[in-house]
C-alpha positions as CSV (number, residue, x, y, z in Angstrom):
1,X,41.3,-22.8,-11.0
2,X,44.2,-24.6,-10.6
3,X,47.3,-22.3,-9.4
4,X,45.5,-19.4,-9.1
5,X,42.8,-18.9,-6.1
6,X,39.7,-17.1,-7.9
7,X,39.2,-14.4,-5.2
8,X,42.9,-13.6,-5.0
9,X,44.1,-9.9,-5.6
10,X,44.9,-10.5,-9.1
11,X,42.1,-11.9,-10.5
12,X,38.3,-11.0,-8.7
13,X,35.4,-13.7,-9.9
14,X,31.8,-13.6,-8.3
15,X,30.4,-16.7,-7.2
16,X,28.5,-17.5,-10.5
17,X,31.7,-16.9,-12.4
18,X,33.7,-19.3,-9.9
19,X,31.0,-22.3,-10.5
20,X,31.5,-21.5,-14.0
21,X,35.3,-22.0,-14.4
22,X,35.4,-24.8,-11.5
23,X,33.2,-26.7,-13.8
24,X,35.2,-29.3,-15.7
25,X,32.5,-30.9,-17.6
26,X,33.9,-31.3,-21.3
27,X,30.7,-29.7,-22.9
28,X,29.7,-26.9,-20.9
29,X,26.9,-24.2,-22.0
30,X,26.5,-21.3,-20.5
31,X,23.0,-18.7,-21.0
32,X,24.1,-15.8,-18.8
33,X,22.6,-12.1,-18.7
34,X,24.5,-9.1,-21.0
35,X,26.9,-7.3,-18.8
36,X,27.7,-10.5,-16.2
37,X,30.6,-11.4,-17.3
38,X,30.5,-14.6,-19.3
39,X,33.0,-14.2,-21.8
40,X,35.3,-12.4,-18.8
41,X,35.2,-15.7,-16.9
42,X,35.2,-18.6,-19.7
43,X,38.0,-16.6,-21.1
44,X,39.6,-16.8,-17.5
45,X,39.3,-20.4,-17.7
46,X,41.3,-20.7,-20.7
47,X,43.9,-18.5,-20.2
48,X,44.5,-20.7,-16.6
49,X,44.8,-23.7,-18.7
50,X,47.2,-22.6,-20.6
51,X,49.7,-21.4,-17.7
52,X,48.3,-24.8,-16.0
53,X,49.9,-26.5,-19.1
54,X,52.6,-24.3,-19.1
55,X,53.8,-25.2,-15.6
56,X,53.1,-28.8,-16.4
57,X,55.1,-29.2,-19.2
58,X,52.9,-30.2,-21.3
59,X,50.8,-28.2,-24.2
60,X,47.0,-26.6,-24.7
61,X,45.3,-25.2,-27.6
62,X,41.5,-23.1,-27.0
63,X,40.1,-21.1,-30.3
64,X,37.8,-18.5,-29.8
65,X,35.1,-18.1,-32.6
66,X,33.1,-15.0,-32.3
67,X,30.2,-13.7,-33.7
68,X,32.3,-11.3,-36.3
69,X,36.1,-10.2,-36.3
70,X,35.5,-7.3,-34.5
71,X,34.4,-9.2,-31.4
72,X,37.0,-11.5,-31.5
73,X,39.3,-8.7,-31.5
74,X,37.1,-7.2,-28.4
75,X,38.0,-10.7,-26.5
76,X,41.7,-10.9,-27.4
77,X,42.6,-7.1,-26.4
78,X,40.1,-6.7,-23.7
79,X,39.7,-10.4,-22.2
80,X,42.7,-12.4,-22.9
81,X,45.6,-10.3,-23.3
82,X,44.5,-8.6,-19.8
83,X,44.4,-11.9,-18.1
84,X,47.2,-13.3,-19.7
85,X,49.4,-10.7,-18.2
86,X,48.1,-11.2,-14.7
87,X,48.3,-14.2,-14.8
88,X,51.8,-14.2,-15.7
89,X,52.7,-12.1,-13.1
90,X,51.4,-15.0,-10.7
91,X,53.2,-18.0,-12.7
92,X,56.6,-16.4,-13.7
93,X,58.6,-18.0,-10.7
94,X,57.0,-21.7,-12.2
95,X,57.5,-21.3,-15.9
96,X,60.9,-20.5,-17.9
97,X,61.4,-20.0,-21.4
98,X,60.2,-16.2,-21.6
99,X,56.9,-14.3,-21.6
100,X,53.6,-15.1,-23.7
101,X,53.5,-13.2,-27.7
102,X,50.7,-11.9,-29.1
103,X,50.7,-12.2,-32.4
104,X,48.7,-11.3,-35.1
105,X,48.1,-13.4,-38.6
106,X,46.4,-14.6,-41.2
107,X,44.0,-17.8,-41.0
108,X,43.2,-19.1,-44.5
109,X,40.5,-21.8,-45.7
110,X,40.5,-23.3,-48.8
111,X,37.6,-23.3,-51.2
112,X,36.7,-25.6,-53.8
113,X,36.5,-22.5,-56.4
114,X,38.5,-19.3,-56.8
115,X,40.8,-18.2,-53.8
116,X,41.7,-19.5,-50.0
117,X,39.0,-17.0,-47.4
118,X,41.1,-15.3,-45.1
119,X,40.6,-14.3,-42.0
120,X,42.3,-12.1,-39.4
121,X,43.6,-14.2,-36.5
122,X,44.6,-12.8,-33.2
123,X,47.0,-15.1,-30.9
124,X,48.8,-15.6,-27.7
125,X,51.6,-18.1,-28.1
126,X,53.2,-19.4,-25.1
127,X,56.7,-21.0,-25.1
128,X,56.0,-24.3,-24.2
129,X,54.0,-24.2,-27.4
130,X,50.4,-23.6,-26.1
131,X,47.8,-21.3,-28.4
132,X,44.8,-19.2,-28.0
133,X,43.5,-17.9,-31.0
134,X,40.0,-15.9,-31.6
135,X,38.9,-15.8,-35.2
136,X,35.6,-15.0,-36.8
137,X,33.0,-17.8,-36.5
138,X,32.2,-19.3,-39.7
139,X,31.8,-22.8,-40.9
140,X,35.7,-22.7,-42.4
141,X,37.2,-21.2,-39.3
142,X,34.9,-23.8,-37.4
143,X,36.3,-26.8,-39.2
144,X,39.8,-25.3,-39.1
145,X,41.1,-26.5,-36.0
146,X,41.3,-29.3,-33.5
147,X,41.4,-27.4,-30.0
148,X,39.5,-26.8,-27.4
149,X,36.9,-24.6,-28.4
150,X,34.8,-21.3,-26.8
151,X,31.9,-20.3,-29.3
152,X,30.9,-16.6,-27.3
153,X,27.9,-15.3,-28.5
154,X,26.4,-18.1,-30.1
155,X,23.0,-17.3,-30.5
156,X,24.1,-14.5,-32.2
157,X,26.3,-16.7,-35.3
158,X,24.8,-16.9,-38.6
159,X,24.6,-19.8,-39.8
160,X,24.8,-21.3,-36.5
161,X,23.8,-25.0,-37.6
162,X,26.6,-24.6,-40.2
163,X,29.0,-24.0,-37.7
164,X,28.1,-26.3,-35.4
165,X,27.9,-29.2,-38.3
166,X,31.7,-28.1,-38.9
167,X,32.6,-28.1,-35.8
168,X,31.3,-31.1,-33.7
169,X,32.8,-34.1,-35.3
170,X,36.2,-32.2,-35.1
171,X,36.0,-32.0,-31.4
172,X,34.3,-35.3,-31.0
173,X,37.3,-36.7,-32.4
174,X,39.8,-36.3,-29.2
175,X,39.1,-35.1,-25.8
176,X,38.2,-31.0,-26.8
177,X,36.2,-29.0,-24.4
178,X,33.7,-27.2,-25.6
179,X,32.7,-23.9,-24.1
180,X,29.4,-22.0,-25.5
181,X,28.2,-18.7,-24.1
182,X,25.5,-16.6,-24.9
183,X,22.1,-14.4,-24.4
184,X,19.4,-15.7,-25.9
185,X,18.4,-14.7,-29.3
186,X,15.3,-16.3,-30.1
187,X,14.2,-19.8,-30.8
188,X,15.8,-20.3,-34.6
189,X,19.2,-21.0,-33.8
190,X,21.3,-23.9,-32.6
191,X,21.8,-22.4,-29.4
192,X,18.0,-22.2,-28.0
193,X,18.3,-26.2,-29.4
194,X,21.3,-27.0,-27.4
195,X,19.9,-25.3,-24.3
196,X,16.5,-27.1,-24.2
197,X,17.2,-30.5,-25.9
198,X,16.1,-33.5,-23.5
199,X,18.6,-36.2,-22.6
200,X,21.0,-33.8,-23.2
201,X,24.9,-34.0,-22.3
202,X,25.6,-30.8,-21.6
203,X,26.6,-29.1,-18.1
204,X,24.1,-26.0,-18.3
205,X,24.6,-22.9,-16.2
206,X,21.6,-20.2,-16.4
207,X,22.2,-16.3,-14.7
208,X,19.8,-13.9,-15.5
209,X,20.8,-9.8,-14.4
210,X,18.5,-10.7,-10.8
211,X,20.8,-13.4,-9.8
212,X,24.2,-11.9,-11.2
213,X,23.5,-8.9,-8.9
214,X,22.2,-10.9,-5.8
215,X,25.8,-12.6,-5.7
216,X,27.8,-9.1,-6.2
217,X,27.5,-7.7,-9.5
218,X,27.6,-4.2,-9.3
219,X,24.4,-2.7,-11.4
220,X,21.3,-0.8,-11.1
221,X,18.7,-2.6,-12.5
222,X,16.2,0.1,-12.3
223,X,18.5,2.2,-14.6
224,X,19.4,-0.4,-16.9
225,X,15.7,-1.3,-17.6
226,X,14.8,2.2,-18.3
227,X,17.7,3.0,-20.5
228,X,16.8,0.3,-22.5
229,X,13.2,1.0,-22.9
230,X,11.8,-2.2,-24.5
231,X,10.0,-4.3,-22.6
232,X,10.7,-7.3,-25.2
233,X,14.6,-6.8,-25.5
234,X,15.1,-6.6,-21.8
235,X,13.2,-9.8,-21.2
236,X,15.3,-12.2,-23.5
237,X,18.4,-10.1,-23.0
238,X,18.3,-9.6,-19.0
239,X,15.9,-12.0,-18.3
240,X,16.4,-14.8,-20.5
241,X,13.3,-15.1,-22.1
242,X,13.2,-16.8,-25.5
243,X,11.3,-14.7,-27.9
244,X,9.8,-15.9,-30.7
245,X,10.4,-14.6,-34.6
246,X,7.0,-13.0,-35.4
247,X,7.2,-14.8,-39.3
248,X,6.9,-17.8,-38.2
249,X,4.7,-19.7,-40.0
250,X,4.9,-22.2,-36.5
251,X,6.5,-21.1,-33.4
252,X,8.2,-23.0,-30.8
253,X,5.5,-22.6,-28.3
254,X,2.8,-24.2,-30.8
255,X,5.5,-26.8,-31.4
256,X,6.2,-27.9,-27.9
257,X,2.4,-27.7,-26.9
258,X,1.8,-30.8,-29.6
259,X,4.5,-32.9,-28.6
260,X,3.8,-36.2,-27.4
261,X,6.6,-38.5,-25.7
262,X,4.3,-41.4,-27.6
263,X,4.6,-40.1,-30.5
264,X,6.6,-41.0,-33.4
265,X,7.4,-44.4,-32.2
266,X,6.0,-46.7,-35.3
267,X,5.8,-49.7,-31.9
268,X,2.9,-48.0,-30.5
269,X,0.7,-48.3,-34.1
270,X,-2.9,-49.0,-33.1
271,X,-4.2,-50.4,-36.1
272,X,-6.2,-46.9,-37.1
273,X,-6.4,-45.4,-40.3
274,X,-3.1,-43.4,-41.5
275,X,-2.9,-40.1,-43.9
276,X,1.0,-40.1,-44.6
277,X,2.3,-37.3,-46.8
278,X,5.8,-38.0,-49.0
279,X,8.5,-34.8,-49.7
280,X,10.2,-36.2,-52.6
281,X,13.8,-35.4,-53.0
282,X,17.2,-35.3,-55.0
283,X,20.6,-35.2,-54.4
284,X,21.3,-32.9,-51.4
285,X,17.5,-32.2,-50.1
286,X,16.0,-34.9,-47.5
287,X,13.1,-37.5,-48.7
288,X,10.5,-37.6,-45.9
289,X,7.7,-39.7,-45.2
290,X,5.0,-38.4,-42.4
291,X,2.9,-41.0,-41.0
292,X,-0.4,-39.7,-39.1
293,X,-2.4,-42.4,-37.6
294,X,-6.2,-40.9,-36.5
295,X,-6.4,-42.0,-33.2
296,X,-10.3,-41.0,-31.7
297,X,-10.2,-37.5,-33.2
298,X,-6.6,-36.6,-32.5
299,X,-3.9,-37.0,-36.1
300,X,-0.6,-39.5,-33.7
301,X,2.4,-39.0,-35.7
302,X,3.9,-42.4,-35.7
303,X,6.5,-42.5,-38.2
304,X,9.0,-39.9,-39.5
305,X,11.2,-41.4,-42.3
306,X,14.3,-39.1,-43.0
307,X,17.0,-39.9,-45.7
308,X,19.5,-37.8,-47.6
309,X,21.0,-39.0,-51.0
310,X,18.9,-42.2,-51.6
311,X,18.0,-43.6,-54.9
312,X,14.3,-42.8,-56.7
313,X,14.6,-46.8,-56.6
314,X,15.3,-47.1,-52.2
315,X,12.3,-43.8,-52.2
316,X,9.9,-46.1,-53.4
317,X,10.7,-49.1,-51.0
318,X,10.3,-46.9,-48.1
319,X,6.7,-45.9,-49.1
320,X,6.2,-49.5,-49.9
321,X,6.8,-50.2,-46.4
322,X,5.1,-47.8,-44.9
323,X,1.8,-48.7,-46.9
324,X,2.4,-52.6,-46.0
325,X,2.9,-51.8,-42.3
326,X,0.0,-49.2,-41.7
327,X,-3.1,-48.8,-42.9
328,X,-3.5,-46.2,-45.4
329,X,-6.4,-44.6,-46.4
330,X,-4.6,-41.5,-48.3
331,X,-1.0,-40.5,-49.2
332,X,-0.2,-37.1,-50.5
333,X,2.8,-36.6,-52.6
334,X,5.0,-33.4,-53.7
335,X,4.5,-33.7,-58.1
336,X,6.1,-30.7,-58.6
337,X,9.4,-31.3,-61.2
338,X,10.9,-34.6,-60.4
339,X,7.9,-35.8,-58.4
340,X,5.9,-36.9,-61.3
341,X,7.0,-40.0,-62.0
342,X,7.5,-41.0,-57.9
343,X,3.7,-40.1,-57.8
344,X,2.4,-41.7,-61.3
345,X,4.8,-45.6,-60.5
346,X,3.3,-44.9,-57.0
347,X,-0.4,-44.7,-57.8
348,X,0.1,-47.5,-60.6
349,X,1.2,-49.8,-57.0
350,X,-1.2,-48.7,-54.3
351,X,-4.3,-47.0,-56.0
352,X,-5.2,-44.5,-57.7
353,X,-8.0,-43.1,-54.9
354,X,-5.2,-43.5,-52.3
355,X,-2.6,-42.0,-54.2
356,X,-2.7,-37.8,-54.7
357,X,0.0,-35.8,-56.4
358,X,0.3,-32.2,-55.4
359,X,1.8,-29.4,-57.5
360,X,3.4,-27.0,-55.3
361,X,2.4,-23.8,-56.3
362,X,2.1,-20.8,-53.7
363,X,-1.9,-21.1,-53.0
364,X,-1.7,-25.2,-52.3
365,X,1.2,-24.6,-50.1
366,X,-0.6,-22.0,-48.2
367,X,-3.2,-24.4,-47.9
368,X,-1.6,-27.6,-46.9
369,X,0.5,-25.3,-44.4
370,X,-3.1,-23.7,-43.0
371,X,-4.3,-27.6,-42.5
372,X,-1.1,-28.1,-40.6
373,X,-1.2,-24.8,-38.2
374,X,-4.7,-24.9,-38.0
375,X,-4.6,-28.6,-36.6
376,X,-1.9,-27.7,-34.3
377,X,-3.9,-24.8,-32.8
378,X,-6.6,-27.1,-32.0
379,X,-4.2,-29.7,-30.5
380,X,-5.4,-32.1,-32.9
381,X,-2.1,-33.4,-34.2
382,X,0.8,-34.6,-32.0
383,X,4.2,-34.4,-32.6
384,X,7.2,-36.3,-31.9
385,X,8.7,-35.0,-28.2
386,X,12.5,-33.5,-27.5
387,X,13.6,-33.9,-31.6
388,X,15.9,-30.4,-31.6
389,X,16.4,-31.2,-35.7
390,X,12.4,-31.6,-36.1
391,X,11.9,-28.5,-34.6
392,X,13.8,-26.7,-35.9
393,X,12.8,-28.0,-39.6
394,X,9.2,-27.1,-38.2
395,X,10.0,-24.0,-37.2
396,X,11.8,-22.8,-40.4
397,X,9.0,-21.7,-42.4
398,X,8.3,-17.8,-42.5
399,X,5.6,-15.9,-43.5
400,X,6.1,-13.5,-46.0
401,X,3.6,-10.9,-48.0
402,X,4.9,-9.4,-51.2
403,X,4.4,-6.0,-52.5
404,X,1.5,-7.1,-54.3
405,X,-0.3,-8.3,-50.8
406,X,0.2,-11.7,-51.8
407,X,1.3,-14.3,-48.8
408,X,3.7,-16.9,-49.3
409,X,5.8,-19.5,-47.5
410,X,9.7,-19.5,-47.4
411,X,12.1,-21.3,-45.7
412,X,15.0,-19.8,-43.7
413,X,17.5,-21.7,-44.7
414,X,19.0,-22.5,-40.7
415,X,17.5,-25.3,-40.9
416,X,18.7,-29.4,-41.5
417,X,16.4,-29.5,-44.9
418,X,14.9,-27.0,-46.7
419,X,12.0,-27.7,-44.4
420,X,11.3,-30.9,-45.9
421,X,9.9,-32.5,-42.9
422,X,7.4,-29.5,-42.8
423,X,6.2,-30.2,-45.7
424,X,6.1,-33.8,-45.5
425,X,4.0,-33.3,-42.5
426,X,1.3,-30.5,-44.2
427,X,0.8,-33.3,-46.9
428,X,-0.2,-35.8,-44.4
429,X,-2.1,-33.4,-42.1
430,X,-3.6,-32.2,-45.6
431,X,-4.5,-35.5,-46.6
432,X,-6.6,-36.3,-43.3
433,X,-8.7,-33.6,-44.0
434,X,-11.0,-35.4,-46.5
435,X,-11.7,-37.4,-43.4
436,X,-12.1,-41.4,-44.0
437,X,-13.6,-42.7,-47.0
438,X,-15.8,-45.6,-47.4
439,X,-15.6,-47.3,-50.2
440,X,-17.9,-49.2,-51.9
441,X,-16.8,-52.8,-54.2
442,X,-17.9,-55.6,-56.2
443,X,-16.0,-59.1,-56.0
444,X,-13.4,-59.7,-58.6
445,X,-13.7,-62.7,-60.7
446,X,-11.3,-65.6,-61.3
447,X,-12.0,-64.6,-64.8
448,X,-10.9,-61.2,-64.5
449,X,-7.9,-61.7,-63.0
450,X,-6.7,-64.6,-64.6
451,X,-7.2,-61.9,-68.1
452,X,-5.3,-59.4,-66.7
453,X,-2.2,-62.3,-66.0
454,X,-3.4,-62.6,-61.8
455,X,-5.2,-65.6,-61.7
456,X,-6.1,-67.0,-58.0
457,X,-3.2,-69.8,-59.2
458,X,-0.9,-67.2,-60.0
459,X,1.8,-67.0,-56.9
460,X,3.4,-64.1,-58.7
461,X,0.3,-62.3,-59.0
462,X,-0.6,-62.3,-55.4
463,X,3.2,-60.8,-54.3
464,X,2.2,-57.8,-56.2
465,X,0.5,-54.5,-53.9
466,X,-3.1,-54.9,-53.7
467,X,-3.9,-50.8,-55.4
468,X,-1.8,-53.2,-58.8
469,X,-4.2,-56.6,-58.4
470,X,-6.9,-54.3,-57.6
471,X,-6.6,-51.1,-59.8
472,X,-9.8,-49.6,-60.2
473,X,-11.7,-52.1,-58.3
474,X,-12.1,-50.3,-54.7
C-alpha cells in the first residue's frame, strides 16, 4: 500500500492479507478460507487507491458486485465505510476539498421490454471525483460500468457465466483491475473454471483456515470444525476442497481423468476409422461436430467444431469437411424438429449406412449419454485437455428422476450451450459402439453410372461425394 504502511496502528493486515494487497497484477483471483478476511483486505486495497488517487490528483473508480444486495450492503457499512474513515484520518493533511460522502442511490438498467431493473446502489464519493460503488451482481449491473472491478463471492453468483460474459469485454477495453474472491462452491461455476484453467493469466492466491492461522489469524480450529458438524462443508469451505454436484450426469473428476493434451488437435489424425456425432442447431444454440478417431481400442477426440448463428447451408459444409478429411465409418445426427432435413440432404451426400438420424426422446438420450459415461469410466475416450468452456458444457448435464421414477437428462443452463457439445459427443461415442463395419461390394459399371448422369467421362460427376456416386452400392 502506497501511503499507508499495512502494519501501522490504523490499519492491522496479516501477512497473507499484505501479499494480497501488494499484488498489482491487473487480474488477480483470490480462493481464501470463510472467516480470513478476503473481502476485509481486497476492500483495503480499494479504498487505498482511492486516497492514492486522491492525493495524486488524479481520479479512480472500483465497483463492488456481490452475491445479493444485502451483502453489498454488508461490505459498504462494515468494510468500506470503516476503512474509508481511517484512512482519512491518515490522508487529511494531503488531500483538500472536504471529507468522503456516502451516498445512497438508485442504479437502473434498461431492458429491451417493460421497465428499467433497479437496483440499490451504495457509494463513497470522494471530492476529487473518485467512486466506490457495491451493487448486486447480475449481468446488468455487470455490464453497467467501466471501473475497476471486485466480484466477492463469486462462486456463490448465479448466473456466474452471465456475469462474467457481461463483464469481461468491458474491462478488457481500458486498463480495469479485476479483483475476484471467493470460497469454493463446487465445480459448476465460472469461478472453479477461472481457478484451474491452464495457461491462465491470472495472479492466484490460495489460503485455506491452516495457513490463515499459522500466520496470525486468531481462531480455534478445533471449535470451528465441531460447530460446523459436516465433514463435506468444512472441507470446500475451510479447506478448499472442490466438491462435486451429486446430479451430475459427468463430474469434473471423470472429466479431467480423460483429458489428453493430444487430443482434439485435427494435426495429429492417424488415418483410423472416425465415429463423429453432429448437434444441429438454430439461431442462438451452438452447431457441434464431435470427431472420435478409434485409435487401438481407445475413442481420440480429434476435432471439436463449435459455431453459433451459422446458416443450415455453412452446417453442411462443415460436415462435408469433416467427412473429406477423416475417415468415417458412422455419423450420428440430432433429427429431432429441424434436424430432419440436415439428416435426410446429409445421407442423400455421404450414404445412407454411414448416415443415422436420431430422435431425441428421453430413453435414446439416456442411452447415447450411458455410451458416453460408460466410455469415460473405462478411460476409453479422451478428451480435449485444459478447455474451461468444454468442461463446463460437459459438466452441465444433471440427473433427474421424476415422480413417476422415470430418469431423465437436463441441462443446467450455466453453461456456454445448452450442452450441445455434450450431446454432440454421446452421438459420436454412441455411434462407435456398433464397432467397425465391413462392408461388402460389387464393381460399378460404366453402364450404370453413365444411366444415372456419372459416367467415368463425366468430370462433374466425379466432384460429387462418394455416399451420391455410390448410393446404395457399399
Amino acid at each position: 500500500m502506497s501511503a499507508v504502511n499495512p502494519i501501522s496502528p490504523v490499519v492491522q493486515f496479516l501477512p497473507y492479507q499484505r501479499a494480497w494487497i501488494a499484488d498489482d497484477s491487473r487480474f488477480k483471483i483470490g480462493m481464501f478460507s470463510r472467516q480470513t478476511g478476503k473481502t476485509f483486505s481486497t476492500c483495503g486495497e480499494c479504498v487505498d487507491d482511492c486516497f492514492t488517487a486522491w492525493k495524486d490528483d488524479r481520479k479512480t473508480r472500483w465497483v463492488i458486485l456481490s452475491r445479493g444486495e444485502r451483502q453489498a450492503a454488508e461490505a459498504m457499512t462494515e468494510v468500506i465505510k470503516p476503512f474509508t474513515k481511517a484512512f482519512y484520518e491518515v490522508y487529511n493533511t494531503l488531500v483538500k476539498g472536504g471529507e468522503p460522502r456516502f451516498e445512497e442511490g438508485e442504479f437502473r438498467a434498461p431492458q429491451e421490454r417493460g421497465p428499467d431493473a433497479v437496483y440499490k446502489a451504495l457509494e463513497v464519493a470522494f471530492p476529487n471525483g473518485s467512486r466506490i460503488t457495491a451493487l448486486p451482481a447480475n449481468p446488468d449491473t455487470a455490464r453497467g460500468f467501466s471501473a475497476n472491478v471486485i466480484l466477492d463471492e463469486f462462486a456463490f453468483h448465479a448466473k456466474s457465466r452471465e456475469i462474467w460474459a457481461a463483464l469481461f469485454p468491458v474491462i478488457s477495453k481500458g486498463r480495469q483491475k479485476l479483483r475476484v474472491i471467493s470460497t469454493p462452491n463446487g465445480k459448476g461455476n465460472k469461478f472453479y473454471e477461472l481457478m484451474t484453467a491452464e495457461g491462465s493469466v491470472w495472479s492466484r492466491h490460495i489460503v485455506d483456515i491452516y495457513e490463515a492461522v499459522r500466520q496470525g489469524l486468531d481462531r480455534d480450529i478445533d471449535m470451528l470444525r465441531a460447530g460446523m458438524a459436516d465433514e463435506d462443508a468444512w472441507a470446500q469451505e475451510y479447506e478448499l476442497k472442490w466438491l462435486d454436484e451429486a446430479s451430475a450426469w459427468l463430474d469434473y473428476d471423470l472429466i479431467s481423468a480423460c483429458e489428453s493434451n493430444s487430443a482434439g488437435i485435427p494435426e495429429l489424425y492417424m488415418g483410423g476409422p472416425c465415429f463423429v456425432g453432429v448437434d444441429i442447431a438454430a439461431r442462438n444454440d451452438l452447431f457441434v461436430i464431435w470427431v472420435l478417431e478409434l485409435v487401438g481400442d481407445v475413442l481420440v477426440t480429434r476435432e471439436v467444431i463449435a459455431r453459433r448463428r451459422i446458416s443450415f447451408a455453412e452446417q453442411d459444409a462443415l460436415l462435408d469437411d469433416v467427412m473429406a478429411r477423416y475417415r468415417v465409418v458412422r455419423v450420428r445426427m440430432d433429427q429431432t424438429g429441424m434436424g430432419e432435413k440436415p439428416v435426410e440432404d446429409a445421407k442423400r451426400r455421404h450414404g445412407q449406412l454411414r448416415v443415422e438420424g436420431i430422435l431425441f426422446s428421453s430413453a435414446a438420450k439416456l442411452d447415447m449419454a450411458t455410451a458416453l459415461k460408460e466410455s469415460l469410466q473405462d478411460r476409453k475416450t479422451r478428451l480435449p485437455a485444459g478447455d474451461p468452456v468444454l468442461r463446463a458444457d460437459l459438466h452441465s448435464v444433471k440427473s433427474q428422476v421424476g415422480i413417476s421414477g422415470t430418469r431423465r437428462l437436463v441441462a443446467d443452463g450455466e453453461s456456454d450451450g445448452h450442452a450441445d457439445r455434450f450431446w454432440a459427443a454421446a452421438l459420436a461415442c454412441s455411434a462407435a459402439q456398433g464397432g467397425t463395419p465391413t462392408y461388402s461390394y460389387r464393381p460399378v459399371t460404366q453402364a450404370e453410372t453413365a444411366g444415372q448422369g456419372l459416367g467415368f467421362g463425366s468430370t462433374d460427376g466425379w466432384r460429387r461425394p462418394l455416399g451420391a456416386r455410390l448410393r446404395g452400392r457399399l
